[in-house]
N, C-alpha and C positions, 0 to 999 in steps of 0.2 A: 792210524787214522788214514783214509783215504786220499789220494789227491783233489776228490773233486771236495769233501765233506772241508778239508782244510782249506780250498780254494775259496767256497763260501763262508767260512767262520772269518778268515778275513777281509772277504768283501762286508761283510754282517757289521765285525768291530768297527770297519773303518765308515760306515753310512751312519751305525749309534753315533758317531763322536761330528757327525755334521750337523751342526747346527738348521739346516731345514729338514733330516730327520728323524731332528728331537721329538720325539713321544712316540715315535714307530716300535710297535711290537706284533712277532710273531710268532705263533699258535699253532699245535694242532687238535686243542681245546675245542671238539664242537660243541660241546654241551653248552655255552655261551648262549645258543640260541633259546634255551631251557631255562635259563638263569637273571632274572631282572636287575638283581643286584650285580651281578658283573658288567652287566650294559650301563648300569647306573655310574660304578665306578671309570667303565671309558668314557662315558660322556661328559662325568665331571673332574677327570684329567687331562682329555681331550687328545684323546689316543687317536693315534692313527692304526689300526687294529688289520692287522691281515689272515688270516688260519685257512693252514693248508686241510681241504675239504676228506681229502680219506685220510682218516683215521687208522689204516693198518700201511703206512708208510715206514720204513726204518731212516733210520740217518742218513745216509746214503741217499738215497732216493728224496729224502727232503731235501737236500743240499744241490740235488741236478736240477729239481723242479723251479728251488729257489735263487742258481747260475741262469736260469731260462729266462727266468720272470723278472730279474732284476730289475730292468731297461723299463718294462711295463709297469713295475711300482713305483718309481720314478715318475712317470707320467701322470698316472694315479694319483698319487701324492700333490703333483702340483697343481693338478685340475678337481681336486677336491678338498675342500676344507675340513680341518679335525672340527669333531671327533667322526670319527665313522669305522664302519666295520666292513671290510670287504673279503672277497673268499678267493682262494687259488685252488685252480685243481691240477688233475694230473700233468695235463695238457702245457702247464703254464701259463693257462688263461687265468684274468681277472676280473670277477663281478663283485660290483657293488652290491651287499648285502642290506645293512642299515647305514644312511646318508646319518649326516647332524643334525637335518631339521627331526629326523625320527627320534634319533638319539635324546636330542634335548628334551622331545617334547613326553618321552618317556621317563625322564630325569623331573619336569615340571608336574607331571602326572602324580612321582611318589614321594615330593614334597609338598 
């Protein structure tokens, strides 16, 4: 394993085990955007939902983009309320994709 791939598996474990966060997961699932019932399921667990945007990424290169961006989801996180889905790209930029008022209202929609 690389030093950077391992560098982030343990920033990764140690951000799961923080208590602000809890419900953060990431992806490089785009199909998500395809998928009502996956949005359904982050809205009613109330995910904090990240997915790195190219799809032909290997490990390595997930793991530089996601040393980059760390700092930036962070920020994210605390200026956004779950659920919501937002994207990284190569760059280590982050956009907001779907907010929670979308999320939910998409969730009220299919019940």
């Amino acid at each position: 394993m690389t030093n950077t791939l391992t560098k982030a598996l343990k920033m990764w474990t140690g951000c799961q085990r923080s208590a602000k966060w809890a419900g953060l997961f990431c992806t490089k699932d785009g199909k998500i955007s395809n998928n009502l019932l996956e949005r359904i399921a982050v809205a009613r667990a109330q995910v904090k939902m990240f997915i790195f945007v190219s799809q032909s990424l290997s490990g390595a290169d997930m793991a530089a983009i996601f040393l980059k961006a760390i700092v930036p989801m962070q920020e994210f996180v605390r200026k956004h309320p779950a659920p919501f889905i937002a994207k990284i790209y190569r760059d280590a930029s982050i956009a907001l994709w779907k907010d929670s008022q979308a999320l939910v209202e998409e969730l009220e929609r299919f019940f």
